[in-house]
PDB file with SEQRES, HELIX, SHEET and CRYST1 records, atoms N, CA, C and O in Angstrom:
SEQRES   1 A   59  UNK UNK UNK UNK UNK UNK UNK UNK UNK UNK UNK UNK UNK          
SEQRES   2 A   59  UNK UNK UNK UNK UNK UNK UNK UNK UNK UNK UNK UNK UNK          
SEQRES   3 A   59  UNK UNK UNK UNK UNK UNK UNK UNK UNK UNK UNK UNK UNK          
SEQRES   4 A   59  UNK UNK UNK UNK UNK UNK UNK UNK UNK UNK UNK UNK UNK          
SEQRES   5 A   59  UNK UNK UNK UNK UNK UNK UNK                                  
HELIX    1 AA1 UNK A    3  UNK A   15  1                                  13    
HELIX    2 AA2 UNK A   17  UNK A   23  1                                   7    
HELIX    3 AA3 UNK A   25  UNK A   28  5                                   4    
HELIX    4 AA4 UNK A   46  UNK A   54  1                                   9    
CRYST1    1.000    1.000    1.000  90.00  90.00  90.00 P 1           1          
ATOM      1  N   UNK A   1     104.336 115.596 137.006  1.00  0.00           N  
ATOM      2  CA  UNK A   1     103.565 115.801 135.814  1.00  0.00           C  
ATOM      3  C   UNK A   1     104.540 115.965 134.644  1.00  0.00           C  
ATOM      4  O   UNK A   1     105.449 116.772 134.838  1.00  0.00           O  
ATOM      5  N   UNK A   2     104.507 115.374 133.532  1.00  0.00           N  
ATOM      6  CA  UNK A   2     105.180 115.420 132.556  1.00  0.00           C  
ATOM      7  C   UNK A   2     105.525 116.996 132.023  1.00  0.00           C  
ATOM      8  O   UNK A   2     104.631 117.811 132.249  1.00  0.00           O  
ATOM      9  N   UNK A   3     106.589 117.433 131.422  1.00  0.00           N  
ATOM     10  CA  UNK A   3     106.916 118.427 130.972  1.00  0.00           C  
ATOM     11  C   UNK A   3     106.065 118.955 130.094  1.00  0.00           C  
ATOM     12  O   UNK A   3     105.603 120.037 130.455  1.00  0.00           O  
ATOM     13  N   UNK A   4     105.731 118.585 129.144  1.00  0.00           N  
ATOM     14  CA  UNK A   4     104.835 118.738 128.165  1.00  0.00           C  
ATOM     15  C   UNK A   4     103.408 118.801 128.343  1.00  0.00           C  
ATOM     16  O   UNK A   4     102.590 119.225 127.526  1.00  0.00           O  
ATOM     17  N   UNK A   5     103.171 118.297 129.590  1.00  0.00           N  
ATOM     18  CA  UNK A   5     101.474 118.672 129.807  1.00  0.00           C  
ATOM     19  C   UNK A   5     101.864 120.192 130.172  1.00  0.00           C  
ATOM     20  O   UNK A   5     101.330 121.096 129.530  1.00  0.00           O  
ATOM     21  N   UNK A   6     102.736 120.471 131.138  1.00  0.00           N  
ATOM     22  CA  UNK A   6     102.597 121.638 131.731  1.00  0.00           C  
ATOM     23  C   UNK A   6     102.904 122.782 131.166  1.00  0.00           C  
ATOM     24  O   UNK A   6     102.588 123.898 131.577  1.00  0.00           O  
ATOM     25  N   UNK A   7     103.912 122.354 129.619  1.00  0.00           N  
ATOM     26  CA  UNK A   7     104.175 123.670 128.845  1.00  0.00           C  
ATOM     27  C   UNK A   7     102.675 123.559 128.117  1.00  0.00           C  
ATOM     28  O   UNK A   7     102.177 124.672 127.945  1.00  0.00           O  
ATOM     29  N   UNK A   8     101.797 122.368 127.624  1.00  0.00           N  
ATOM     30  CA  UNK A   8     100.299 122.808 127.348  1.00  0.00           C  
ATOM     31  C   UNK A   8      99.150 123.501 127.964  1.00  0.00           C  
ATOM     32  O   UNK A   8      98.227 124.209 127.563  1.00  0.00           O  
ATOM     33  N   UNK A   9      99.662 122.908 129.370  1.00  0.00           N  
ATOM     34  CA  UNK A   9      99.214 124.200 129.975  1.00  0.00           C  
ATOM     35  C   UNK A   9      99.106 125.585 130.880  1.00  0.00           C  
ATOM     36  O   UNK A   9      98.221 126.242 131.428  1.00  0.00           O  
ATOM     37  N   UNK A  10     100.547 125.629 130.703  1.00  0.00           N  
ATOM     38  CA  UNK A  10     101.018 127.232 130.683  1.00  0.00           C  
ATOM     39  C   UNK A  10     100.031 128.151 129.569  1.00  0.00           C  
ATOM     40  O   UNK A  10      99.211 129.057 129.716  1.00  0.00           O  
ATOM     41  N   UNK A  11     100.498 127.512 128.564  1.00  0.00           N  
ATOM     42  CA  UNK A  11     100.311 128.047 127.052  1.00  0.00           C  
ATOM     43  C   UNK A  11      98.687 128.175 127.275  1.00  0.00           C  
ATOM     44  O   UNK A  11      98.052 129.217 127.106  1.00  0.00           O  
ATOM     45  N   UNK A  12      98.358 127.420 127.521  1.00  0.00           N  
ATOM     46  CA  UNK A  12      96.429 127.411 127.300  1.00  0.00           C  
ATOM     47  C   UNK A  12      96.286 128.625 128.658  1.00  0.00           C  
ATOM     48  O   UNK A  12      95.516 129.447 128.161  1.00  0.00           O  
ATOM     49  N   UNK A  13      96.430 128.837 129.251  1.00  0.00           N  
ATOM     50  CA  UNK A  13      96.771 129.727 130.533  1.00  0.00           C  
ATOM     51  C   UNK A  13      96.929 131.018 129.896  1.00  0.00           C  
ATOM     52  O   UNK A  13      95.978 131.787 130.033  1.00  0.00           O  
ATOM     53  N   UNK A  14      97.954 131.432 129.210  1.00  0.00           N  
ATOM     54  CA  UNK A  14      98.963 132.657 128.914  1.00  0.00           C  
ATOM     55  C   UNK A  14      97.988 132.989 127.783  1.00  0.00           C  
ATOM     56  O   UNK A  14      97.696 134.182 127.700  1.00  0.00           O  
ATOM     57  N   UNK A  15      97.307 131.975 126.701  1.00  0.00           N  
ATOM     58  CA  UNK A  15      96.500 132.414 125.763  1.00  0.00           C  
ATOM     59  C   UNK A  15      95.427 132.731 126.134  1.00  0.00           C  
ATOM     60  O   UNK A  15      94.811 133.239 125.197  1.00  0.00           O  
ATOM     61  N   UNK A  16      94.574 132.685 127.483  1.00  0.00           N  
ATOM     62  CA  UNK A  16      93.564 132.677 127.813  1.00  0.00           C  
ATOM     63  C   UNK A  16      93.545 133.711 128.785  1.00  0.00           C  
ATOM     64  O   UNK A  16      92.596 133.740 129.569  1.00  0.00           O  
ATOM     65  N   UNK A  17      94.666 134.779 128.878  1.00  0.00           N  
ATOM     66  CA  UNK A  17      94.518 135.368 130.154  1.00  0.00           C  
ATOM     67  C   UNK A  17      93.338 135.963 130.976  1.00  0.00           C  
ATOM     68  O   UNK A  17      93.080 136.005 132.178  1.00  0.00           O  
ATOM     69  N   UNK A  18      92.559 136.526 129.534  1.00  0.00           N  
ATOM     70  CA  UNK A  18      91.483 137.417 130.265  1.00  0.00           C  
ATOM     71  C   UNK A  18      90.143 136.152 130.657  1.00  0.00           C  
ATOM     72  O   UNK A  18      89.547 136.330 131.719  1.00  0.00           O  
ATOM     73  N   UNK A  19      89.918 135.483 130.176  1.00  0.00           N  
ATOM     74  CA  UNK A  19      89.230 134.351 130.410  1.00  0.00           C  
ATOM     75  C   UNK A  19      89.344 133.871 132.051  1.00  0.00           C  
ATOM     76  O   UNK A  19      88.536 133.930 132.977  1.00  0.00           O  
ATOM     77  N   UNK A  20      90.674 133.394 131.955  1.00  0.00           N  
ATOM     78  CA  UNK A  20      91.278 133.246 133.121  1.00  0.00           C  
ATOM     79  C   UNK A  20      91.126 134.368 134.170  1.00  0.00           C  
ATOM     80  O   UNK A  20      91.090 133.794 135.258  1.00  0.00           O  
ATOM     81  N   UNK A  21      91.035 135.513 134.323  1.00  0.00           N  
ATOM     82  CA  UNK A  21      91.083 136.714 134.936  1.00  0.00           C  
ATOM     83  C   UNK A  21      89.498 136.470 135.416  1.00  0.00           C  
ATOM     84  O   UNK A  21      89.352 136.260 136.620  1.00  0.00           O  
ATOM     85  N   UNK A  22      88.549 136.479 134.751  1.00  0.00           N  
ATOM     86  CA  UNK A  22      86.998 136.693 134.873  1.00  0.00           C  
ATOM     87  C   UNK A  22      86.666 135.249 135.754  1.00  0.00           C  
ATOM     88  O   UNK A  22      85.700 135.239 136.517  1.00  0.00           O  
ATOM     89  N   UNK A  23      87.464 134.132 135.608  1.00  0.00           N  
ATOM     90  CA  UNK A  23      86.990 132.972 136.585  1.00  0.00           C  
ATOM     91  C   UNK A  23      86.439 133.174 138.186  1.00  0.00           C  
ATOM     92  O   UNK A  23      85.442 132.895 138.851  1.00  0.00           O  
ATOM     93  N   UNK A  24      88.096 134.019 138.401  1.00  0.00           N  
ATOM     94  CA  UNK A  24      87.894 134.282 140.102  1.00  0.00           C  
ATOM     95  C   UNK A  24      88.885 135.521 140.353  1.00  0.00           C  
ATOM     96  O   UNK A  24      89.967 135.682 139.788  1.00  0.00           O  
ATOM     97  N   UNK A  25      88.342 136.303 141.245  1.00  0.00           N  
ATOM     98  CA  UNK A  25      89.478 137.790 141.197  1.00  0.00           C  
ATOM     99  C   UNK A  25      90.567 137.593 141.704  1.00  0.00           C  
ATOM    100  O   UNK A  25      91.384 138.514 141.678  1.00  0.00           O  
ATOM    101  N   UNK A  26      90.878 136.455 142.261  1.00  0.00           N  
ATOM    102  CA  UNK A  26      92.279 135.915 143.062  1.00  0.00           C  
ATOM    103  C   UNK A  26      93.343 136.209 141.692  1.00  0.00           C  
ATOM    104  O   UNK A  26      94.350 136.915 141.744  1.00  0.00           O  
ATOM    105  N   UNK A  27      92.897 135.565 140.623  1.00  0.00           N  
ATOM    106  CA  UNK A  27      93.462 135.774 139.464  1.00  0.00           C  
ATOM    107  C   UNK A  27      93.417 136.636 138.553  1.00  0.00           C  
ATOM    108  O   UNK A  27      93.448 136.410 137.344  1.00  0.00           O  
ATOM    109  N   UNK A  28      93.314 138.039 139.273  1.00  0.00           N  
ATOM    110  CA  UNK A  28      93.641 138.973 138.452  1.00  0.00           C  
ATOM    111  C   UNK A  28      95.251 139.321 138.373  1.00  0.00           C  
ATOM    112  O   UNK A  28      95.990 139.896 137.574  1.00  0.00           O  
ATOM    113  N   UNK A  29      95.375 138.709 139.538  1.00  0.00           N  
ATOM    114  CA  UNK A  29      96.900 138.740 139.328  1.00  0.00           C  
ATOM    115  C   UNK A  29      98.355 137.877 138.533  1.00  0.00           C  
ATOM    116  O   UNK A  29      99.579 137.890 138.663  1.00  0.00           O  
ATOM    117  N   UNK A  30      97.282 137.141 137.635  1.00  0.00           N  
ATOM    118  CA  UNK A  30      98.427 136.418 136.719  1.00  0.00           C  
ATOM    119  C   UNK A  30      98.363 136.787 135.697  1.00  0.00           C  
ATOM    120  O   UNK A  30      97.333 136.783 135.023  1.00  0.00           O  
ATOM    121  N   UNK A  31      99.577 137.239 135.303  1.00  0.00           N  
ATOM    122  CA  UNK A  31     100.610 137.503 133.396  1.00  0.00           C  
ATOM    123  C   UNK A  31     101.680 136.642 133.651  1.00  0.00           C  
ATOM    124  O   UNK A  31     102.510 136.554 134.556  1.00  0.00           O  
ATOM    125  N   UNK A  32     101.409 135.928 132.452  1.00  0.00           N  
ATOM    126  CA  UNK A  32     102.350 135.088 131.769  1.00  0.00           C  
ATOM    127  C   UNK A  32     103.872 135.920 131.800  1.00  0.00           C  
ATOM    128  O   UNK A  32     104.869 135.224 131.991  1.00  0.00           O  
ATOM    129  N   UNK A  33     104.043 137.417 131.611  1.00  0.00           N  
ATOM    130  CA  UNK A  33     105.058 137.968 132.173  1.00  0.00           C  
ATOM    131  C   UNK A  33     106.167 138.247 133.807  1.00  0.00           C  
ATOM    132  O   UNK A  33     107.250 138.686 134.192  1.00  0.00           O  
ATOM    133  N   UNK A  34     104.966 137.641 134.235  1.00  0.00           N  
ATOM    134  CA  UNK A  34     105.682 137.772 135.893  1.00  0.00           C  
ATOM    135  C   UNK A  34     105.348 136.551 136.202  1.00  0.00           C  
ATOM    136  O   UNK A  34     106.160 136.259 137.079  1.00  0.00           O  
ATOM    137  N   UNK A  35     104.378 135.273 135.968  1.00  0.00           N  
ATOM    138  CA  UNK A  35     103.834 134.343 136.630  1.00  0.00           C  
ATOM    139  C   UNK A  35     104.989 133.003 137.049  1.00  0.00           C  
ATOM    140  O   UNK A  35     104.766 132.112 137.869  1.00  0.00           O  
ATOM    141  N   UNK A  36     106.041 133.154 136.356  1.00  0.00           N  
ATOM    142  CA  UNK A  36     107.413 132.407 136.428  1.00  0.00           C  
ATOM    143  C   UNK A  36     108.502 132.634 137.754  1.00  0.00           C  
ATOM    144  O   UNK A  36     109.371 131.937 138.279  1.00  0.00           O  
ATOM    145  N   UNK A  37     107.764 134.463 138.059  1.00  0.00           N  
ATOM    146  CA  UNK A  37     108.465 134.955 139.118  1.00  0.00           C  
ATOM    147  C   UNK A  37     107.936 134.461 140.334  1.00  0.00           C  
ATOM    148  O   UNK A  37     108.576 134.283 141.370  1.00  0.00           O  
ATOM    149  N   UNK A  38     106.608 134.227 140.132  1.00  0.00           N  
ATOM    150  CA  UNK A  38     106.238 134.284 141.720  1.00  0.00           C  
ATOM    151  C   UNK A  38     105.733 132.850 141.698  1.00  0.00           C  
ATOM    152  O   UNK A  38     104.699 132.537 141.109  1.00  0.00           O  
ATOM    153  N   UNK A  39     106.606 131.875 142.450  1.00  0.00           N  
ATOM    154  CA  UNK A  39     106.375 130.939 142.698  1.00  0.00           C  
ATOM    155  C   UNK A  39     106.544 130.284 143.984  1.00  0.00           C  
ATOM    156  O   UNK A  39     105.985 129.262 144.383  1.00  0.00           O  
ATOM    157  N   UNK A  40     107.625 131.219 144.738  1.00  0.00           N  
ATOM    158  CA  UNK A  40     107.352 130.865 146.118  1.00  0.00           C  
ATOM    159  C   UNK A  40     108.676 130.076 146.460  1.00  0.00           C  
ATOM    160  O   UNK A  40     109.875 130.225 146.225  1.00  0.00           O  
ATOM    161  N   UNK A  41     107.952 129.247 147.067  1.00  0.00           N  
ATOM    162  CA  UNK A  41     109.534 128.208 147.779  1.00  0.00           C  
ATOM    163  C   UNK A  41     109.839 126.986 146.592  1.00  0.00           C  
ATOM    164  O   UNK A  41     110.856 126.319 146.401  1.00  0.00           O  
ATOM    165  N   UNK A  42     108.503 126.989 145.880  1.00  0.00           N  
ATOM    166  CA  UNK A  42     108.957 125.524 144.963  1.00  0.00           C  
ATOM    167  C   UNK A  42     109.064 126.362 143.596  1.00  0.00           C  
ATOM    168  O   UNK A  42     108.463 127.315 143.099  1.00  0.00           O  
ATOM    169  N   UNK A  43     110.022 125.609 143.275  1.00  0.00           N  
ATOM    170  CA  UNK A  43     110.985 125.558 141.770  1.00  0.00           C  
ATOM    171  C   UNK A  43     110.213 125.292 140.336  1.00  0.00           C  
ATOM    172  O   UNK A  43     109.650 124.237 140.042  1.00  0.00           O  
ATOM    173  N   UNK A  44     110.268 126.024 139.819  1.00  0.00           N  
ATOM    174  CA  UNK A  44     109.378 125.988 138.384  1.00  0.00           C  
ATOM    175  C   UNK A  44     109.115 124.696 137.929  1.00  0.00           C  
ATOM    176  O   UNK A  44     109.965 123.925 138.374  1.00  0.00           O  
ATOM    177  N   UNK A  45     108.529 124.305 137.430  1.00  0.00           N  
ATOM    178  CA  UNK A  45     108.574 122.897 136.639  1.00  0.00           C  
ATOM    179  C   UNK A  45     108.774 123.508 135.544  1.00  0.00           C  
ATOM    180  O   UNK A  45     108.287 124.547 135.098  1.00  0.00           O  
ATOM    181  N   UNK A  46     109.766 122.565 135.010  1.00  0.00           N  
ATOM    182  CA  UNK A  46     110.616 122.371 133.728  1.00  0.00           C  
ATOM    183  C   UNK A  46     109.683 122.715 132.748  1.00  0.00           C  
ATOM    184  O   UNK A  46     109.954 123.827 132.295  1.00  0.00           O  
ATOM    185  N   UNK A  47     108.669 122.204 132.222  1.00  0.00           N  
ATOM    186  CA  UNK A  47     107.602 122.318 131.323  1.00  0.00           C  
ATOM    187  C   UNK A  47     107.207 123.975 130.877  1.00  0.00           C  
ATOM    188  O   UNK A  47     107.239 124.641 129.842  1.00  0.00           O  
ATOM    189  N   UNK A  48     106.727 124.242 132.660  1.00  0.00           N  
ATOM    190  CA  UNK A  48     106.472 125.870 132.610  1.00  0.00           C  
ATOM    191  C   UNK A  48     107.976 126.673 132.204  1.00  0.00           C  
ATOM    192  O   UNK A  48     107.823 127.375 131.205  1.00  0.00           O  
ATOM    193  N   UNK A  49     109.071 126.706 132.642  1.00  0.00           N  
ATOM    194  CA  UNK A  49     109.983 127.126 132.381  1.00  0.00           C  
ATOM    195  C   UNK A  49     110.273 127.188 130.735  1.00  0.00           C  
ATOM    196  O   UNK A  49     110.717 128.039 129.963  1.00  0.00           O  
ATOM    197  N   UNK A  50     109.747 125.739 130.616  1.00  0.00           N  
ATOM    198  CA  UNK A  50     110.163 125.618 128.547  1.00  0.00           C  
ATOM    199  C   UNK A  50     109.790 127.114 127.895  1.00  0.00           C  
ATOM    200  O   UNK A  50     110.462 127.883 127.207  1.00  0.00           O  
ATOM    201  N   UNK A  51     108.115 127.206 128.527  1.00  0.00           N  
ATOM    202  CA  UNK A  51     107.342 127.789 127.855  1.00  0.00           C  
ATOM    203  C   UNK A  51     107.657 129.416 127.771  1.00  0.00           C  
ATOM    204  O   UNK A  51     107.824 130.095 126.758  1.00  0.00           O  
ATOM    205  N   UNK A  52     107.687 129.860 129.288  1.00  0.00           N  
ATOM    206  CA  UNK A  52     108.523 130.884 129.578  1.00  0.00           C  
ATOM    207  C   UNK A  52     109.461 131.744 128.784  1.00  0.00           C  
ATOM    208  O   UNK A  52     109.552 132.939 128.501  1.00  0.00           O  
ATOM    209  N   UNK A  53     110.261 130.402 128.493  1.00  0.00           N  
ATOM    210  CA  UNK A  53     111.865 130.989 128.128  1.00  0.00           C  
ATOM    211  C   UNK A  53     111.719 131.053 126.574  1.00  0.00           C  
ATOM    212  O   UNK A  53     112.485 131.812 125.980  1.00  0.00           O  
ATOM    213  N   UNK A  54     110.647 130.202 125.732  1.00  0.00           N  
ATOM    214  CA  UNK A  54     110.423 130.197 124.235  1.00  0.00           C  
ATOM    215  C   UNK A  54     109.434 131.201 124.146  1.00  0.00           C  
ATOM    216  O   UNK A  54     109.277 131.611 122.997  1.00  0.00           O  
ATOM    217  N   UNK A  55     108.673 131.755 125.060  1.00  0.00           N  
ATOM    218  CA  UNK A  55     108.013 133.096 124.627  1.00  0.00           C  
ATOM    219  C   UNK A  55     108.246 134.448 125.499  1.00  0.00           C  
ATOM    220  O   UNK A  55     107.334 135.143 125.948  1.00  0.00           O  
ATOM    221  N   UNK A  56     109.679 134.699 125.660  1.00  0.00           N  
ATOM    222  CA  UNK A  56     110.499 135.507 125.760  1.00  0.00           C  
ATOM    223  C   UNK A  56     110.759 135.999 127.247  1.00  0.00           C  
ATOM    224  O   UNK A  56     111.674 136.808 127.397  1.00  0.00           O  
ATOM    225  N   UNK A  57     109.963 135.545 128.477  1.00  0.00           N  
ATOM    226  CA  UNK A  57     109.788 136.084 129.226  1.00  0.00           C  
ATOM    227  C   UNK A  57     110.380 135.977 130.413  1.00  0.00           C  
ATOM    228  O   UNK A  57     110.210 136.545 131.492  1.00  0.00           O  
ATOM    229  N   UNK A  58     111.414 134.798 129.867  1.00  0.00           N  
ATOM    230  CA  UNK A  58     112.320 133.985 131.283  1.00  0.00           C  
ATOM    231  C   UNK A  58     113.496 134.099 130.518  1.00  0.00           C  
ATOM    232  O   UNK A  58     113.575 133.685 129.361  1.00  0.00           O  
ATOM    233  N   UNK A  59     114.669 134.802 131.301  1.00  0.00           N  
ATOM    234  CA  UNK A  59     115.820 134.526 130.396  1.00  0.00           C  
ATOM    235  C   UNK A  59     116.342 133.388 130.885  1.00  0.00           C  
ATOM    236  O   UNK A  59     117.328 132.881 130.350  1.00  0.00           O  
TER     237      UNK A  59                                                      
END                                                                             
C-alpha cells in the first residue's frame, strides 16, 4: 500500500480516536501514542511511521 494512503490513514484513525473506540471494544485499546508500539512480528509501514514520527510520538 502506498505510503501516503497509510499516513492518511493513520491520521484519519488518530483524529478519530473516540469514534474509533465506540465501533468495537477490541479497540479500546488503540492511541495513536502506543499504536506504533504494538505491532507484533511485522514492521511498521513507512507511511504509519511518517505519521508517528511528525506527530511526536515515534522517535
Amino acid at each position: 500500500m502506498a505510503d501516503d494512503l497509510v499516513d492518511a490513514r493513520t491520521e484519519a484513525l488518530a483524529e478519530n480516536e473516540a469514534r474509533f473506540h465506540e465501533v468495537h471494544p477490541q479497540h479500546k485499546f488503540y492511541g495513536p501514542n502506543v499504536a506504533w508500539k504494538n505491532v507484533g512480528a511485522v514492521p511498521l509501514h513507512p507511511g504509519a511511521g511518517r505519521y508517528y514520527r511528525e506527530m511526536g510520538y515515534l522517535d
